[in-house]
C-alpha positions in Angstrom: 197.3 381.8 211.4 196.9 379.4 214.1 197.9 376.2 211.6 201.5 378.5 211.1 201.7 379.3 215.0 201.8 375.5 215.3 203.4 373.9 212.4 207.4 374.2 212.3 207.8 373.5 208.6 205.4 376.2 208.0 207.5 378.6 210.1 210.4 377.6 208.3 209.6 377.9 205.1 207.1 381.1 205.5 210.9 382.8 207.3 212.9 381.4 204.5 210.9 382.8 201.9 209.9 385.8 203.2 214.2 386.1 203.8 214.1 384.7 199.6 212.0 387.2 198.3 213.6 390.1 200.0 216.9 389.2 198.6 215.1 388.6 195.1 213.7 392.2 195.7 216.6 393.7 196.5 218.6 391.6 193.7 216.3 392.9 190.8 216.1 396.6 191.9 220.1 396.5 192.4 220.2 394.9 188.4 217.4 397.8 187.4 219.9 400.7 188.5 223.0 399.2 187.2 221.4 398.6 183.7 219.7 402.3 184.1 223.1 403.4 184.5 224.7 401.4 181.9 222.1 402.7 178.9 222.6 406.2 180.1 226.1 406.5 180.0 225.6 404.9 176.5 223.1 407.6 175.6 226.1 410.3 177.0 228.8 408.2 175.4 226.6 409.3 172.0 225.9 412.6 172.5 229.5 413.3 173.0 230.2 411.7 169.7 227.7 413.8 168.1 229.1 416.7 169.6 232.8 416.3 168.1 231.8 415.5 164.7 229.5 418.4 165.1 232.8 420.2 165.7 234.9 418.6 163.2 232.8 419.1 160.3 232.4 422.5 159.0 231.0 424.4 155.4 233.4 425.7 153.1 233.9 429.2 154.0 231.6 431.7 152.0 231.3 435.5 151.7 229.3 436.7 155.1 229.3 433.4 156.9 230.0 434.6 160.5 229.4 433.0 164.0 228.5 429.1 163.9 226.7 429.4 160.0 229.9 426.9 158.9 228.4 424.5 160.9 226.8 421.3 158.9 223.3 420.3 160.3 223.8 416.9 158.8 226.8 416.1 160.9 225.2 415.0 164.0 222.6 412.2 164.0 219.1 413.3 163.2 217.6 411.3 165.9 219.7 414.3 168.5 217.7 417.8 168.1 221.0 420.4 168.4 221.3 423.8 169.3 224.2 426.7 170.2 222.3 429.3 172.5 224.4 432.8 174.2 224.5 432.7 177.5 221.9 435.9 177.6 219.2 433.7 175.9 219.8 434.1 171.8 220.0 431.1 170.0 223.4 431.1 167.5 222.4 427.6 165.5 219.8 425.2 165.7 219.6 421.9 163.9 215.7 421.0 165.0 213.6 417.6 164.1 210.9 417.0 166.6 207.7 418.6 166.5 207.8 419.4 169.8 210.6 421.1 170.3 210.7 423.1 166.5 207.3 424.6 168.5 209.1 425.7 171.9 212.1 427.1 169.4 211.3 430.8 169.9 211.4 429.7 174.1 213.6 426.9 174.3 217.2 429.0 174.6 215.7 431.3 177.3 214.3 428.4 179.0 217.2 426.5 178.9 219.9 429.1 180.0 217.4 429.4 182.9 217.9 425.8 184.0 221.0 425.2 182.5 222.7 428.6 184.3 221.6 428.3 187.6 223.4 424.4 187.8 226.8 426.5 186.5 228.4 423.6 185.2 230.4 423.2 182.3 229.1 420.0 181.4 225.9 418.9 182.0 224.0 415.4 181.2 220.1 415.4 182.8 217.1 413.7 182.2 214.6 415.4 182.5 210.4 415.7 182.1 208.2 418.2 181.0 204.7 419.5 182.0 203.4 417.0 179.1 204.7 413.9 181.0 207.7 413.3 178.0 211.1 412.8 179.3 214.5 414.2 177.3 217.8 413.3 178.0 220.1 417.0 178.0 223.6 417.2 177.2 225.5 420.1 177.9 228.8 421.6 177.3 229.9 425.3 178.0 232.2 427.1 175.9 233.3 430.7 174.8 234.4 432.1 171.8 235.4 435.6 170.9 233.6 436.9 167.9 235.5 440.3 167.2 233.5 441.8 170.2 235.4 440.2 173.4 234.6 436.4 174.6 230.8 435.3 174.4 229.9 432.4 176.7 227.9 429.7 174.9 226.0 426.6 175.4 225.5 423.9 173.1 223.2 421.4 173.9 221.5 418.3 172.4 218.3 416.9 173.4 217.4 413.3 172.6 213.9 411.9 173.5 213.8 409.6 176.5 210.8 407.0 174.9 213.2 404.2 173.7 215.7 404.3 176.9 212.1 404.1 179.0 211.1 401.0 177.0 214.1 399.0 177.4 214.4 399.9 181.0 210.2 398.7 181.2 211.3 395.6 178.8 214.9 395.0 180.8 213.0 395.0 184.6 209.9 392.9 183.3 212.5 390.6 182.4 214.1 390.6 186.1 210.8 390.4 187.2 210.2 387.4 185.4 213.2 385.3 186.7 213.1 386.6 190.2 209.7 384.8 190.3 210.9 381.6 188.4 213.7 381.8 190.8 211.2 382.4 194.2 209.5 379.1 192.6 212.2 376.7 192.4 214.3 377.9 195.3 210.8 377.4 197.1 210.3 373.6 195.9 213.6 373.2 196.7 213.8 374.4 200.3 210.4 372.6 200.8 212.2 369.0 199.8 215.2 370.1 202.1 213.1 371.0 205.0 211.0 368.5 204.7 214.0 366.0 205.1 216.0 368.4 207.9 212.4 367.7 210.2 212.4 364.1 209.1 214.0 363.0 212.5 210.9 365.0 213.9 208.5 362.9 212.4 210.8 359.8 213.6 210.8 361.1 217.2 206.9 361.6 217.1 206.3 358.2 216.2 209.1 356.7 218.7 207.5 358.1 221.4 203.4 357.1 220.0 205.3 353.9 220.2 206.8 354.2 223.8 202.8 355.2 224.4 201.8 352.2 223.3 204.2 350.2 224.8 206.4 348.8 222.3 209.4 350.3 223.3 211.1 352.0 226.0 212.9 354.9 224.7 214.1 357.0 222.1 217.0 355.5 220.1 220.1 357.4 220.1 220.5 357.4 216.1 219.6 361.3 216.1 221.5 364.3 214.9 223.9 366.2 217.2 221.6 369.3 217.8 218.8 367.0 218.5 220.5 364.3 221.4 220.0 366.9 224.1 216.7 366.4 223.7 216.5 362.5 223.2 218.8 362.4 226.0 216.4 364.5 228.2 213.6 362.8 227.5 215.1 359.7 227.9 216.1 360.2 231.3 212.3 361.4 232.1 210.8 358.3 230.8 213.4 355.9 233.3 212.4 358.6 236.0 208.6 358.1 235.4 209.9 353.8 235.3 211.2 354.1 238.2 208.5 356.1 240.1 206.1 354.2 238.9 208.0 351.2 240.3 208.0 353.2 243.7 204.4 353.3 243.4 203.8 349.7 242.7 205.6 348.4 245.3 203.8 351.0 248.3 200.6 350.2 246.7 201.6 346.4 246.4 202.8 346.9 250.7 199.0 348.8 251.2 197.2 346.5 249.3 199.0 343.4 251.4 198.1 345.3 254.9 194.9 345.7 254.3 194.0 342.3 252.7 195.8 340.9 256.1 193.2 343.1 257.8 190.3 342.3 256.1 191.1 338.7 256.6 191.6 339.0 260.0 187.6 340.6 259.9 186.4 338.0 258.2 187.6 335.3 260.5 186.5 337.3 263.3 183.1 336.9 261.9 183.1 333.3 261.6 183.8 333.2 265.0 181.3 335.7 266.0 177.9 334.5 266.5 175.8 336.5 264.7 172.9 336.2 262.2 173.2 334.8 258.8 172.0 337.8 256.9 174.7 340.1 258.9 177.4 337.7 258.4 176.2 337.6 254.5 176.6 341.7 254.6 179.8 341.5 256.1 181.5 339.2 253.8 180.0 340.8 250.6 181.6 344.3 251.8 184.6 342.6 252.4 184.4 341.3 249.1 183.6 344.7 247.4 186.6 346.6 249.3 189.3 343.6 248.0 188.1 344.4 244.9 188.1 348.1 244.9 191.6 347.6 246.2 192.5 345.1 243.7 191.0 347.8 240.9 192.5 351.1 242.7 196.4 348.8 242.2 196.0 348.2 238.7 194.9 351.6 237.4 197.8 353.4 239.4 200.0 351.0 237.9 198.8 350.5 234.4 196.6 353.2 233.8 193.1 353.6 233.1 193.2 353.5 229.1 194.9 349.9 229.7 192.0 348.8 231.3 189.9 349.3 229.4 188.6 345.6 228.0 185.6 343.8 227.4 183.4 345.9 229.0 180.3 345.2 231.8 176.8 345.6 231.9 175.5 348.5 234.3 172.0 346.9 235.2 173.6 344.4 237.8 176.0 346.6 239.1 173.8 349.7 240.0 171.0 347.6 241.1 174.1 345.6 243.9 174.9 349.6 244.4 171.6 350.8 245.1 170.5 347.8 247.3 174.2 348.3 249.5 173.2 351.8 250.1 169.8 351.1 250.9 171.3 349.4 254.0 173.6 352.3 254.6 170.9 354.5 254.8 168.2 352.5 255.3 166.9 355.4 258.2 166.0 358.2 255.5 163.7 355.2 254.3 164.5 356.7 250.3 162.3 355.5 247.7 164.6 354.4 244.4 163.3 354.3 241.2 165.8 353.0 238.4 165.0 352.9 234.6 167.2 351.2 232.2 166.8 350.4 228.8 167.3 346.9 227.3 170.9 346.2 225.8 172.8 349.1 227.5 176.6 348.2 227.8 179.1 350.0 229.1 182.4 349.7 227.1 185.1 349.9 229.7 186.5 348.5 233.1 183.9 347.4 236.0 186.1 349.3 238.4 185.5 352.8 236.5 181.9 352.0 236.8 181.8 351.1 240.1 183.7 354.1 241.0 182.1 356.4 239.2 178.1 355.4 239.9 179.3 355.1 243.6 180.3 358.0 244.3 177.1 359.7 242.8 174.9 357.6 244.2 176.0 357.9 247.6 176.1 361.8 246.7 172.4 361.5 245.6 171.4 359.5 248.9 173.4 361.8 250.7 171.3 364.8 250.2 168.4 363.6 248.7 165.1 363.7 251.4 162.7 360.8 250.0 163.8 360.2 246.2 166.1 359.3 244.1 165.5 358.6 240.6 168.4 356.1 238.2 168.3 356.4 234.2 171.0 354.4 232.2 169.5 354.7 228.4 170.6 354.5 225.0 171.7 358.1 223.2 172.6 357.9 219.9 176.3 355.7 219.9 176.5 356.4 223.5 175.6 356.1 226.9 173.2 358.0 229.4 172.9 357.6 232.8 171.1 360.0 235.0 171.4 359.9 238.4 168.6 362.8 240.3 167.4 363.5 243.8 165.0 365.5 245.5 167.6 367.4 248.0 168.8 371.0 247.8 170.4 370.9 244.8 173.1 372.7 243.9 173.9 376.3 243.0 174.3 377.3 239.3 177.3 379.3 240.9 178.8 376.3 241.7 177.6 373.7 238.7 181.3 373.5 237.5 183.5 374.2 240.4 182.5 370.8 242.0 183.7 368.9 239.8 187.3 370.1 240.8 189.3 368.2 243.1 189.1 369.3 246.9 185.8 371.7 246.2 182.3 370.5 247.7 179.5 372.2 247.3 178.5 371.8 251.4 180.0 372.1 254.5 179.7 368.4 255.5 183.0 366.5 256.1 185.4 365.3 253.8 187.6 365.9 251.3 185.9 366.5 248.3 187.6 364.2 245.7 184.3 362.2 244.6 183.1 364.1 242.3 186.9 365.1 240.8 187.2 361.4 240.3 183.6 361.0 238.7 184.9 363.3 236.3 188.5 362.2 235.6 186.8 358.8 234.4 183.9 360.5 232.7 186.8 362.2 230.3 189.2 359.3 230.2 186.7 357.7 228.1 186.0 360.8 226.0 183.1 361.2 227.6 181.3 364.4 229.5 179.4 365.0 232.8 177.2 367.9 233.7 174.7 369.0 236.6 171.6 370.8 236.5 168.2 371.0 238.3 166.1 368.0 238.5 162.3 367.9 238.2 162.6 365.8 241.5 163.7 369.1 243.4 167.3 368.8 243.8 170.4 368.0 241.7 170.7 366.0 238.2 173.7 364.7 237.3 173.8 363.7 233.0 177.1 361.4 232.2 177.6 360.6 228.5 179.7 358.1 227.4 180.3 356.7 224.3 179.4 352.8 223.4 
């Protein structure tokens, strides 16, 4: 169900021939009662033409005939069982050849006047079915005659089994049957091939716009269908919107970027002039340096995007180790202790800036809260990535383990804005990777990034 709930052409053609095969339905039940009818008016049609030359043809008069004895039993068709019964019951004439109903004879005129009287008709042409399951067609035609004694009301009536009109009506919807369903099939083919070239421009517009993604065109050609250029056109205008936002964006970032690079110059200078140790002044400038280049990196991924940056790659060693000694400094009064484990060879297949980003934020979580220890693991795991960053602070409540990572939630009370951790994450999946937290052995919180190699 869900494939149908999210695949047009198998909405389409799951409607359409759903639509198909009730019209096929209707069409073959609409041919079954018009042939039904057609063999049983031929059936009546019959019967009456038994009945006149039942009628028409008569003994040569002899002494003591009386009533309907001048009637020949050979005149009507010997397939038709025939009979002339009084209105009161008595049968007058009988020309009989089934079984079954030579053994209902001494019943068969009461019976019938009982059916055949209550209708009060004075023609009559039934199919009907008996206890045994056999169906007889009945024809019926009401008459009187005056026999010396005043008129008599009569009722000749001719029964003809049912079997062979049952067969050909089986045979004759079998048939339908048949055809509707070679019909269904090639009416199906066909409307696949047609809708599969009606969504055509569908597929077209999907890979137009995997192209626009990566970035060999600019937008959606205008060579589309009539019902479809509302939507090109739409989309089309949102792609030059996004252009020209992201245009707005460059050039405030482009203005931020220039301020603050003034600034920092204007820092750096003043420490030139400064007199101050050489270590100090060696601090200063390599902050400086880091903050260009986290300004540098923060441009280009609002600009271009973080999948574009993605390039050669960097090795994490150096840059955690240049992390970890920088914070040392920063909180060099909680005197941590640091212990970082690596494995030989690690790489991490992606930008600098994402890593620097990412491991700084949680390590200056983890020497935020930690009391004495933190503990650093970047090892091989499988085709990706671990890196484990732990402390020996309060950790974190389970409550809480995925409401952090959410931008603008912290799990403390201590200033700011709570965007570290949202970021952490954002990277984490931009690289198909996955971040969790749990309890460390250290005490306090253990954060587990996977990222694929």
């Amino acid at each position: 169900m869900t494939f149908i709930r999210r695949s047009l052409l198998s909405k389409l053609m799951l409607s359409t021939m759903l639509v198909i095969a009730l019209i096929l339905a209707f069409s073959v039940y609409a041919l079954y009662l018009a042939k039904q009818e057609e063999l049983a008016k031929e059936t009546s049609t019959q019967m009456q033409e038994n009945l006149s030359k039942l009628f028409s043809s008569k003994l040569p008069n002899r002494p003591g005939q009386s009533g309907f004895d001048d009637l020949s039993t050979t005149a009507v068709d010997p397939a038709l069982d025939t009979l002339i019964c009084r209105a009161d019951g008595q049968m007058s004439w009988s020309s009989l050849h089934k079984p079954e109903v030579i053994e209902a004879k001494p019943t068969l005129c009461p019976d019938l006047m009982n059916y055949l009287g209550k209708m009060d008709h004075d023609y009559v042409f039934r199919q009907i079915t008996i206890e045994s399951g056999d169906s007889y067609f009945i024809y019926s035609l009401r008459f009187m005659r005056n026999m010396g004694q005043g008129p008599v009301t009569y009722y000749v009536v001719m029964i003809d089994s049912a079997k062979g009109y049952l067969q050909k009506m089986q045979d004759y919807l079998y048939q339908c049957i048949r055809l509707a369903l070679l019909a269904y099939a090639l009416l199906g083919a066909l409307l696949l091939l047609t809708s599969f070239w009606s969504l055509s421009s569908l597929r077209t517009m999907a890979r137009q716009i995997d192209e626009i993604r990566a970035g060999k065109r600019d937008a959606l050609s205008q060579d589309y269908e009539r019902e479809l250029t509302p939507l090109t056109g739409s989309v089309n205008q949102l792609l030059e919107n996004e252009r020209q936002q992201t245009q707005r964006y460059q050039h405030a970032l482009n203005d931020l970027a220039h301020s603050l690079k003034t600034r920092l110059a204007l820092i750096q200078m003043t420490t030139q002039d400064v007199a101050m140790g050489r270590e100090l002044h060696d601090n200063i400038n390599e902050q400086i340096l880091t903050m260009d280049q986290m300004i540098q990196y923060q441009l280009r991924r609002a600009v271009t995007g973080r999948k574009r940056l993605a390039g050669k790659g960097t090795e994490p060693v150096p840059l955690i180790e240049k992390l970890l000694a920088s914070l040392a400094k920063v909180y060099r009064h909680k005197k941590l202790q640091t212990r970082f484990l690596f494995d030989d060879d690690v790489f991490f297949h992606g930008e600098q800036g994402d890593l620097m980003e990412l491991m700084g934020n949680l390590l200056d979580n983890a020497c935020k809260f930690a009391i004495s220890e933190i503990r650093v693991q970047v090892r091989h795991q499988g085709n990706g990535l671990l890196i484990e960053v732990e402390d020996d602070g309060p950790g974190i409540d389970p409550s809480k383990s995925q409401q952090i990572f959410q931008r603008g939630v912290r799990a403390d009370t201590s200033p700011g804005q709570g965007i570290g951790l949202a970021v952490v994450t954002e990277i984490v999946h931009s690289y198909g990777g996955d971040i969790r937290v749990d309890e460390s052995s250290l005490g306090g919180a253990r954060f587990q990034l996977i990222l694929p190699q």
